[in-house]
RODO-2510 file (C-alpha; in nm, 4 decimals, decimal comma):
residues 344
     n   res          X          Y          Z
     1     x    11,4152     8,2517     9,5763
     2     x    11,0691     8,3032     9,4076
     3     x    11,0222     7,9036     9,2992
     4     x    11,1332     7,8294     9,6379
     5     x    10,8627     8,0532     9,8131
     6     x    10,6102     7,9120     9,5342
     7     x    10,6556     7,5362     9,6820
     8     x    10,5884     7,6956    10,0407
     9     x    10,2626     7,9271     9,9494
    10     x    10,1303     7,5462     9,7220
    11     x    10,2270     7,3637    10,0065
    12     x    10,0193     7,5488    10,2351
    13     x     9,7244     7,5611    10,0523
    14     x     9,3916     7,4262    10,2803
    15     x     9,0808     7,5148    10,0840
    16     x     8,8528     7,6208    10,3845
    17     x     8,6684     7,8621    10,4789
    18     x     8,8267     8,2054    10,6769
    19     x     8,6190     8,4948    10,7906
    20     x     8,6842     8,8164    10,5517
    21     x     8,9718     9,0066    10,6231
    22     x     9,1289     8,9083    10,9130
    23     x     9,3614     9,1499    11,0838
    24     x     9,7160     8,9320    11,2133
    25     x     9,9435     9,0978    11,4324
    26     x    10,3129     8,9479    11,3928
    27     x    10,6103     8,9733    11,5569
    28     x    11,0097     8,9136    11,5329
    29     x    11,0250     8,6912    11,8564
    30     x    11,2110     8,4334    11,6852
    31     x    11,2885     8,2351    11,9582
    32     x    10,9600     8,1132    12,0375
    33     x    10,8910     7,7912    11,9572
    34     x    10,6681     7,6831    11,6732
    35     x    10,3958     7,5264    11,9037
    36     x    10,3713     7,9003    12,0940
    37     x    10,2972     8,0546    11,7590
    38     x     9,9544     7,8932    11,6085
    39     x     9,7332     8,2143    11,8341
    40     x     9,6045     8,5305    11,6697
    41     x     9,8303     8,7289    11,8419
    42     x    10,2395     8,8044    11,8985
    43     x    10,4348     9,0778    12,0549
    44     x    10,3095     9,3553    11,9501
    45     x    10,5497     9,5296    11,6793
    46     x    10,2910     9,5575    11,4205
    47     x     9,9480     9,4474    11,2518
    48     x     9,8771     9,3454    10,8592
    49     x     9,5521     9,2723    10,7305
    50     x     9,5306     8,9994    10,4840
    51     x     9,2251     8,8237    10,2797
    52     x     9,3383     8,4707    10,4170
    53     x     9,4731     8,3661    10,7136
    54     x     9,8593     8,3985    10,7788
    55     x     9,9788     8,1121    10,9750
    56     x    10,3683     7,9834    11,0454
    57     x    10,5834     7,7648    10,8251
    58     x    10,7255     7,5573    11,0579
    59     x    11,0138     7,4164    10,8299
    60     x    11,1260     7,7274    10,7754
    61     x    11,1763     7,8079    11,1323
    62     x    11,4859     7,8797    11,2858
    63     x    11,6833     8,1140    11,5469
    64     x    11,7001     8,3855    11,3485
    65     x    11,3885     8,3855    11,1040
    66     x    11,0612     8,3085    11,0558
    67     x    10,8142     8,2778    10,7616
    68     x    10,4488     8,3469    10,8017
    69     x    10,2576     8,2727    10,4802
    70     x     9,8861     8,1688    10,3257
    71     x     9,6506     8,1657    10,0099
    72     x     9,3527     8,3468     9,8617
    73     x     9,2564     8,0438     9,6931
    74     x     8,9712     8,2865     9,5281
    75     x     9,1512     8,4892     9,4211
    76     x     9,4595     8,2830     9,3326
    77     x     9,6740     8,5064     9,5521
    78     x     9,9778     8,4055     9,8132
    79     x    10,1026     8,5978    10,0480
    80     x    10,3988     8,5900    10,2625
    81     x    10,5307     8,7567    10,5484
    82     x    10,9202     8,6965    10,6629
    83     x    11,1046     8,8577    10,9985
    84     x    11,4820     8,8192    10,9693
    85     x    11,6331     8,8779    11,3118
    86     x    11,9879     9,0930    11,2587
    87     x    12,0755     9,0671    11,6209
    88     x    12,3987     8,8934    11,4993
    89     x    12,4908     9,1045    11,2917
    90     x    12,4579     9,4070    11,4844
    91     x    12,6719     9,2156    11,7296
    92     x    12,9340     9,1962    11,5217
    93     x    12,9827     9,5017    11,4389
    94     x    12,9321     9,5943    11,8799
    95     x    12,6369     9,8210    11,7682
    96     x    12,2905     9,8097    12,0238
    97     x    12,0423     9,8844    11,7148
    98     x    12,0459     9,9654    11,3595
    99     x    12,1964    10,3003    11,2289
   100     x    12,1694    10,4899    10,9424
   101     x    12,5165    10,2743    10,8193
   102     x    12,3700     9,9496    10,9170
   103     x    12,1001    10,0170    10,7019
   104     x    12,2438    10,1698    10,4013
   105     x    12,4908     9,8988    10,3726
   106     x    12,2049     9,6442    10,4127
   107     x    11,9957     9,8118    10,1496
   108     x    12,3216     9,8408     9,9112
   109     x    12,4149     9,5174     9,9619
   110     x    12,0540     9,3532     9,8731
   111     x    12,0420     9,5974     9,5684
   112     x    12,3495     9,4584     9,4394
   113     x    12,2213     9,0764     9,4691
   114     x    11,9090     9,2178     9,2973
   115     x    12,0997     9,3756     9,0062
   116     x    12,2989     9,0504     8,9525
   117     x    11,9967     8,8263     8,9655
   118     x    11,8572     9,1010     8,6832
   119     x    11,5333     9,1654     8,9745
   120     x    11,3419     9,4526     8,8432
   121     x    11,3664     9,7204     9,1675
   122     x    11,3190    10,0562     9,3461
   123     x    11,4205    10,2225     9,6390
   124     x    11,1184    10,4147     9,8510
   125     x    11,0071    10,4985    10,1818
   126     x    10,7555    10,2781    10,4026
   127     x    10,5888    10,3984    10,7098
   128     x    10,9349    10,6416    10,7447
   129     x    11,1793    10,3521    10,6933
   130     x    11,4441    10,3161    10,3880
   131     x    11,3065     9,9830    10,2076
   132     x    11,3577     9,8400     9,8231
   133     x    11,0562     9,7348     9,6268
   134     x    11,1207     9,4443     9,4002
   135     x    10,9443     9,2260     9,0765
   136     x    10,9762     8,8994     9,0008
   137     x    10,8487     8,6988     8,7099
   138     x    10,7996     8,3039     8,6524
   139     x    10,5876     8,0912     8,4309
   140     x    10,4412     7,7947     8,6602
   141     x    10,2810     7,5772     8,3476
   142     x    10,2698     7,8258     8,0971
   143     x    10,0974     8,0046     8,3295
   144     x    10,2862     8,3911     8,4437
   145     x    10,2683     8,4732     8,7658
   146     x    10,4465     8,7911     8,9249
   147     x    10,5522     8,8106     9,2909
   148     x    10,5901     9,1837     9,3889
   149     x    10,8032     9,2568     9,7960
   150     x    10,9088     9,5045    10,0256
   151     x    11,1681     9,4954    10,2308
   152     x    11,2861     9,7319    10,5016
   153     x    11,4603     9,7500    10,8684
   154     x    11,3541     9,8192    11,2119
   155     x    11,3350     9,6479    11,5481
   156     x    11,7171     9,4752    11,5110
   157     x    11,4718     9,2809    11,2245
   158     x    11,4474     9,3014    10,8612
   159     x    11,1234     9,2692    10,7105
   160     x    10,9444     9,1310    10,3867
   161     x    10,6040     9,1243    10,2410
   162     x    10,5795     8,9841     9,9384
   163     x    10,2225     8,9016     9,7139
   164     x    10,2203     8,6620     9,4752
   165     x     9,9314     8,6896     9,2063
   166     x     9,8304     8,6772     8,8619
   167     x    10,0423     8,9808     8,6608
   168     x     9,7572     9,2189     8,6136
   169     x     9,5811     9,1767     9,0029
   170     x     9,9552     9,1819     9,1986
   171     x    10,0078     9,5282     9,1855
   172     x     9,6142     9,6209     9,3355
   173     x     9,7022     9,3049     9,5998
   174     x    10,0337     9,3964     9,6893
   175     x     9,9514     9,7597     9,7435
   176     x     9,6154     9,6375     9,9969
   177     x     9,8556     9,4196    10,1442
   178     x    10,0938     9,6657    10,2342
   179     x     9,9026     9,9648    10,2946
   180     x     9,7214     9,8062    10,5750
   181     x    10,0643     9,7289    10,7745
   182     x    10,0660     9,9538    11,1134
   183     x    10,3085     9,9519    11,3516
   184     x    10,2098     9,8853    11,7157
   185     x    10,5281     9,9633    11,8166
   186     x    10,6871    10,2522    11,6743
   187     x    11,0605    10,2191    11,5704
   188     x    11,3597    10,3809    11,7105
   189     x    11,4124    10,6929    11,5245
   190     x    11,7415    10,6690    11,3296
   191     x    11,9648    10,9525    11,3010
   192     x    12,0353    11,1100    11,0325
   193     x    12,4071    11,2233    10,8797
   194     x    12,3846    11,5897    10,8927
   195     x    12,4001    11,7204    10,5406
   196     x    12,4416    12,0661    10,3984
   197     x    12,1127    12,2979    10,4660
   198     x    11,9272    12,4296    10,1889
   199     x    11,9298    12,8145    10,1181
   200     x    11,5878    12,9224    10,2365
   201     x    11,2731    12,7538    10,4020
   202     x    10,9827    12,8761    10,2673
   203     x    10,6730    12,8851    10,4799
   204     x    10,3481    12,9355    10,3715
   205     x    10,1446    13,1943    10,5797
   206     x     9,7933    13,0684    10,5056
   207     x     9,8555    12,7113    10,5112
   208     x    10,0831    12,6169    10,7398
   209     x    10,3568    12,4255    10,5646
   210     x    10,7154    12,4379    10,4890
   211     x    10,8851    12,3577    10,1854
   212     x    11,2898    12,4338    10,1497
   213     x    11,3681    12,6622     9,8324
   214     x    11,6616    12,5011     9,6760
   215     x    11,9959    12,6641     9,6255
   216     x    11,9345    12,9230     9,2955
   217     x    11,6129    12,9482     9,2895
   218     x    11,3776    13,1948     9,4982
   219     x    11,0508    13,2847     9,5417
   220     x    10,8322    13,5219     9,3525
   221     x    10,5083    13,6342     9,2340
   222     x    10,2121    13,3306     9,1183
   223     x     9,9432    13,4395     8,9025
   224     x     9,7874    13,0762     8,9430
   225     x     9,4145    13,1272     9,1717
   226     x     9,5694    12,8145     9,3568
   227     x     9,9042    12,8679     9,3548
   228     x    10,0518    12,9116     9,6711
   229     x    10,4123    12,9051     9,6182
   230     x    10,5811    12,9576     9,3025
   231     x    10,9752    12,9473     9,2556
   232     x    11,1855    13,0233     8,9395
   233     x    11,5601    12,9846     8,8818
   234     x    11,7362    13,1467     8,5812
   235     x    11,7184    12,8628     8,3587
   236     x    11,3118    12,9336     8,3375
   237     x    11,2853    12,5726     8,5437
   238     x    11,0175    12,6161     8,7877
   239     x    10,8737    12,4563     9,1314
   240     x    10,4690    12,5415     9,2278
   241     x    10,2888    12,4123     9,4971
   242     x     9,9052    12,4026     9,4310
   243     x     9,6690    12,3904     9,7277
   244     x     9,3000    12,2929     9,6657
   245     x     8,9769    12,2577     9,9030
   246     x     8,9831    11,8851     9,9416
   247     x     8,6734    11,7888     9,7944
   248     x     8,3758    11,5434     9,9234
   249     x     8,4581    11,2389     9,7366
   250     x     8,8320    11,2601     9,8119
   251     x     8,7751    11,1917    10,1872
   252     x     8,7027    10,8584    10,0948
   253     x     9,0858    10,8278     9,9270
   254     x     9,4480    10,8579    10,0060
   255     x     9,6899    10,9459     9,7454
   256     x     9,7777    10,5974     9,7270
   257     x     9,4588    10,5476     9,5226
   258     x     9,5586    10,7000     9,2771
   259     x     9,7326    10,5151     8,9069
   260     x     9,9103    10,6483     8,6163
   261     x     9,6488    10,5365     8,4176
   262     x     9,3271    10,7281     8,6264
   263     x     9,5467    11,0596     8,5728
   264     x     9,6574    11,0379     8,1910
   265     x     9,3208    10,9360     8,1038
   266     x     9,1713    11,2652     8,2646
   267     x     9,4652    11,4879     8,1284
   268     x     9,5048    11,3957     7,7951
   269     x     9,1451    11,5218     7,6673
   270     x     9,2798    11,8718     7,7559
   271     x     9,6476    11,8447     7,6264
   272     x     9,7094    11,5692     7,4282
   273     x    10,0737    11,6057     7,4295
   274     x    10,0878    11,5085     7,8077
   275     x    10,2249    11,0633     7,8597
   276     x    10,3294    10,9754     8,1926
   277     x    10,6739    10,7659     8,1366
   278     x    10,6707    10,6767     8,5456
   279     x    10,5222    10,6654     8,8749
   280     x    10,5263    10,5184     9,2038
   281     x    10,3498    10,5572     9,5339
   282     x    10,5557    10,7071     9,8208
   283     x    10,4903    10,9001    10,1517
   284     x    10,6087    11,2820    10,1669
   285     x    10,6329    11,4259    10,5926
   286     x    10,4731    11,0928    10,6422
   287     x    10,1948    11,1378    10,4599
   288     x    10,0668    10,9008    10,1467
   289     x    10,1740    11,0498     9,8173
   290     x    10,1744    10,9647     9,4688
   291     x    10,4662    11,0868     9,2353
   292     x    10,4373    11,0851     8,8409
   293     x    10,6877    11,1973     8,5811
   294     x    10,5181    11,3261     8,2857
   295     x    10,6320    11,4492     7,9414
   296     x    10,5244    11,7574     7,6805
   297     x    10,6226    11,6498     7,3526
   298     x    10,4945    12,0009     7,2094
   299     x    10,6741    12,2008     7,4808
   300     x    10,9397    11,9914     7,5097
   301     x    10,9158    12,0011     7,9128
   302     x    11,0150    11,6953     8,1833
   303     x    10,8354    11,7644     8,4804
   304     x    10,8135    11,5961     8,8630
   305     x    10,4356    11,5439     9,0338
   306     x    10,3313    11,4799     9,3528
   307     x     9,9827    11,4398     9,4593
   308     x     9,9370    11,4281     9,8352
   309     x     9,5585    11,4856    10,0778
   310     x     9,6669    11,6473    10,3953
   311     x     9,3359    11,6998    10,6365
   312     x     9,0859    11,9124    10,4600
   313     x     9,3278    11,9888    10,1878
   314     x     9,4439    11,8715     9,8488
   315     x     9,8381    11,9242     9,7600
   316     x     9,9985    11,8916     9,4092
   317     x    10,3800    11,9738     9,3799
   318     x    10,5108    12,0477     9,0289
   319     x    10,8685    12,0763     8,9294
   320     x    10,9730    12,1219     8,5006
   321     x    11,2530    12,1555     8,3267
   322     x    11,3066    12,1086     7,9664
   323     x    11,3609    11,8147     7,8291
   324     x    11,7446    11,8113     7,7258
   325     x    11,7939    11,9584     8,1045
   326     x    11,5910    11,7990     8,3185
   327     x    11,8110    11,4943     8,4651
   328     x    12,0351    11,7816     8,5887
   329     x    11,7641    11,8799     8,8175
   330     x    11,5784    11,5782     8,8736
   331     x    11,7806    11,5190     9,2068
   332     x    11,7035    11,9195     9,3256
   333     x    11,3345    11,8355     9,2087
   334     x    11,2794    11,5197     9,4402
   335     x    11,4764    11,6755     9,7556
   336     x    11,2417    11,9844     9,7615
   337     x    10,9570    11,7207     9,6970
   338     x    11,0396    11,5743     9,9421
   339     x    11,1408    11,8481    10,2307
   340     x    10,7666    11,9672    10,2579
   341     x    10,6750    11,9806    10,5970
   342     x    10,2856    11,9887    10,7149
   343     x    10,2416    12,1803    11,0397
   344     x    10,1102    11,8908    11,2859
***
């Protein structure tokens, strides 16, 4: 897959000059011909802004899918864009549009071909859809490059964008890329299985939100200044939402600024003991967050972050466990995480 897509993004390359940062608005109307492609502007499902300008492969066009790709020759950086039209399928299977089946069994399905090609992945959220974020790794001349994609579901399509840069710029590259994708037109909403409700739903009276308190555990007294919510369980594993003033500099930010690297380094002068063994950027009610698993080696605690800017307001979620306990609540952890609602 990847050496393929390298021959496209090479083959494309025109070493001209593009205006900076021009904003492409693509589409999944597959049917239109090649020659009815080449403006600035499709139907309008959604908008990406890119540092060169995307245009259409046309040997990779066909009924059903469509390549849009193009190089930052500067900054020795390919980028690719791919709409898959699943009209077909959904056919066969006599459905209108996706549901929350369709999807999981499309998601499982590419996992699985991941896992047997050995293709580094995760699962995540992306603008409220389910999508998979996968690494790949090749040596072109000696040379490594890494090509980092997301994939994910909506308008009968499935969608990829994939950056393809030098190992230590395609993480910044792919996460611009991404993070300037908008939809013009939203999705249908999907709905959801019902599952079984949580105890309690905790609201907080001064801020607005709501946060379900997981089965066991309850509420009770914080002596934290910012510590809004604090809930125990009887195994001493604990789950504290912290709510700051957001301050002057962070307007200029969205959680998805933030690395595991900017954190530890501004931790670890205080307590030593603290190495973050994870992270990834996510979205929590919507919103941009940034998750971090972090150890104590000297307390001997696991413990679940989440750093998220809501308005004029700074939110950090913490859920610990000990060490020798703490997959058995990793699960609980994320779904309460996760089940914060902002009041919009």
């Amino acid at each position: 897959m990847i050496l393929c897509w390298l021959t496209l993004l090479f083959s494309c390359v025109q070493p001209t000059e593009k205006p900076d940062r021009p904003i492409r608005t693509l589409t999944d109307d597959i049917n239109k011909q090649a020659t009815n492609l080449t403006g600035q502007k499709f139907n309008d499902f959604f908008t990406i802004d890119c540092p060169c300008d995307l245009q259409i492969e046309p040997n990779y066009i066909n009924k059903t899918s469509i390549f849009h790709k193009c190089a930052d020759l500067d900054n020795k950086t390919f980028y690719r864009v791919s709409v898959d039209n699943q009209t077909n399928a959904l056919k066969q299977l006599k459905l209108q549009d996706f549901n929350e089946t369709f999807i999981k069994d499309f998601l499982n399905e590419y996992k699985a071909n991941l896992t047997r090609d050995k293709t580094e992945y995760k699962e995540t959220k992306f603008n409220g859809q389910d999508a998979i974020i996968y690494i790949q790794s090749i040596a072109v001349d000696a040379t490594p490059i890494r090509s980092k994609s997301i994939i994910f579901l909506a308008h009968k399509n499935s969608f990829t964008l994939s950056v393809m840069s030098n190992p230590k710029m395609v993480d910044k590259n792919f996460d611009a890329f991404i993070n300037s994708f908008q939809w013009t037109v939203q999705p249908t909403i999907i709905a959801k299985t019902k599952t079984q409700p949580q105890t309690d739903t905790y609201k907080s009276p001064q801020y607005g939100y709501t946060i379900n308190i997981p089965q066991g555990f309850w509420k009770t007294s914080a002596t934290g200044k910012n510590i809004d919510l604090k809930i125990v369980n009887d195994g001493g594993n604990l789950i504290l939402v912290n709510v700051t003033p957001r301050q002057a500099q962070e307007y200029s930010i969205t959680a998805h600024d933030y690395t595991a690297e900017m954190l530890e380094s501004s931790i670890k002068p205080y307590n030593p003991n603290f190495n973050i063994i994870k992270s990834e950027r996510t979205y929590v009610d919507g919103e941009k967050a940034f998750l971090i698993y972090h150890t104590d080696s000297k307390t001997k605690l696991n413990a679940i972050e989440c750093y998220i800017y809501y308005k004029d307001k700074a939110y950090v979620l913490t859920a610990t466990a000990k060490t020798d306990n703490f997959l058995n609540y990793e699960k609980t952890f994320l779904t309460t995480i996760k089940s914060l609602k902002f009041k919009k």
